[in-house]
C-alpha positions as CSV (number, residue, x, y, z in Angstrom):
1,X,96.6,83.7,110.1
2,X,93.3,82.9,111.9
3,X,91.4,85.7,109.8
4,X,88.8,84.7,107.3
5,X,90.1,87.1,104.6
6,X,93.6,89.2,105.5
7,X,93.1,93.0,104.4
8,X,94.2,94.2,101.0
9,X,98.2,94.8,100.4
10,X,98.7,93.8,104.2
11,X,102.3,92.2,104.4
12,X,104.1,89.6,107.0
13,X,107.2,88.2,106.8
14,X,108.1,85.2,105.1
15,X,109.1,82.8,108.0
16,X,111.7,80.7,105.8
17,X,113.5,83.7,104.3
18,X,112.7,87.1,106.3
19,X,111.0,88.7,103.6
20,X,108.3,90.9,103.7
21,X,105.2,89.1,101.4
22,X,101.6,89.6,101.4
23,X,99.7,88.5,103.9
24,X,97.1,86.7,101.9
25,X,100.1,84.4,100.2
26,X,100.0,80.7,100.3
27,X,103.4,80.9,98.8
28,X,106.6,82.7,99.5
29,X,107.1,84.3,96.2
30,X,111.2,85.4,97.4
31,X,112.4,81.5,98.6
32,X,109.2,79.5,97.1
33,X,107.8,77.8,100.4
34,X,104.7,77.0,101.5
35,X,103.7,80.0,104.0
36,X,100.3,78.7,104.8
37,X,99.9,75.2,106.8
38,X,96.4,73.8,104.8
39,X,96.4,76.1,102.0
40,X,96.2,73.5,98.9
41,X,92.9,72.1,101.2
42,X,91.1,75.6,102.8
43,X,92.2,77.6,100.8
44,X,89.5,77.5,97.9
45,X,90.7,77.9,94.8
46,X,94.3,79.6,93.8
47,X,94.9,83.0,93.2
48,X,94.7,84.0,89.6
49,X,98.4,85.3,88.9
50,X,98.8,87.9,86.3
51,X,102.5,88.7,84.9
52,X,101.5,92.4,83.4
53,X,105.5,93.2,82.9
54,X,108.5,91.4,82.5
55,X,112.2,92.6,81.4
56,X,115.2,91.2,80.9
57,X,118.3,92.0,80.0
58,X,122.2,91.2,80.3
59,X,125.4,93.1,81.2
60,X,128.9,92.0,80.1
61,X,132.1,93.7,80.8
62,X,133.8,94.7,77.4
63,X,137.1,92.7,76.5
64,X,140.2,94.6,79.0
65,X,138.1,97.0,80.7
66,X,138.8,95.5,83.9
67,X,136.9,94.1,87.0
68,X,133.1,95.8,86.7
69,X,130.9,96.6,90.3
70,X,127.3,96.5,90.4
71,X,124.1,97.1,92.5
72,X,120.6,96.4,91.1
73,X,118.5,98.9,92.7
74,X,114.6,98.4,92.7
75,X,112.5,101.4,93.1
76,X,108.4,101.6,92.8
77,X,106.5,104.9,92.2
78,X,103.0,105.8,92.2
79,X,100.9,107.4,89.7
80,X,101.9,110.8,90.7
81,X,105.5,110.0,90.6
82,X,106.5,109.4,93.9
83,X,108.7,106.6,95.2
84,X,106.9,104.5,97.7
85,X,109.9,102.1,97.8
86,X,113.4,101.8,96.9
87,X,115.4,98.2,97.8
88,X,118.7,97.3,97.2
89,X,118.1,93.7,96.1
90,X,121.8,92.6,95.4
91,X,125.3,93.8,94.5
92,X,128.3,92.2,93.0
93,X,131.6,92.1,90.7
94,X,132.5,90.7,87.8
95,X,135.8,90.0,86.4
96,X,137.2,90.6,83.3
97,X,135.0,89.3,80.1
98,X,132.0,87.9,82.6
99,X,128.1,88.8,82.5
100,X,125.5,88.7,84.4
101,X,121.7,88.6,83.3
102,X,118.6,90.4,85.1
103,X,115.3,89.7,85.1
104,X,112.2,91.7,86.6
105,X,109.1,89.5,86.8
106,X,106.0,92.1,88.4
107,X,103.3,89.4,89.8
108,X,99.7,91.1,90.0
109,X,97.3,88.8,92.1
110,X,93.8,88.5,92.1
111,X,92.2,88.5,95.2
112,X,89.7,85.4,95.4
């Protein structure tokens, strides 16, 4: 991106992975790559990164209850309730006495 400062919350898509990031990343936060050619050098300084909610938690079939189907379903809502997004951001099985663990990480960034 040629512009001195992309616009607030404006999105691209990540050229590695196809998913939609912010504009003003210089990282992919989906696959992890660099998204920006010259960002450690023009950049200026790094985006403060603020991790204001994180949960995690784990899901295990109980012993003989049989193969188990999930879908983790991500939905965002503003402040007067409505959803603004809803993602399907994976689905699966397990098998007999397996679990799985899920984390949500939300990344608030500072625009420098």
């Amino acid at each position: 991106m040629s512009q001195a400062r992309d616009a607030l919350g404006e999105t691209r898509t990540c050229p590695h992975c196809r998913s939609t990031i912010l504009a003003s990343a210089a990282v992919c936060p989906a696959c992890r790559h660099h998204v920006r050619a010259g960002t450690r050098v023009t950049a200026g300084p790094p985006r403060v990164t603020i991790h204001p909610f994180t949960v995690e938690g784990r899901v295990r079939s109980a012993a003989g209850a049989g193969a188990w189907e999930y879908a983790v379903v991500l939905s965002i809502r503003n402040d007067r309730g409505e959803e603004i997004g809803r993602q399907v951001v994976g689905v699966g099985a397990m098998r007999g006495e397996e679990g799985r663990t899920f984390t949500l990480d939300v990344e608030v960034y500072v625009p420098v």
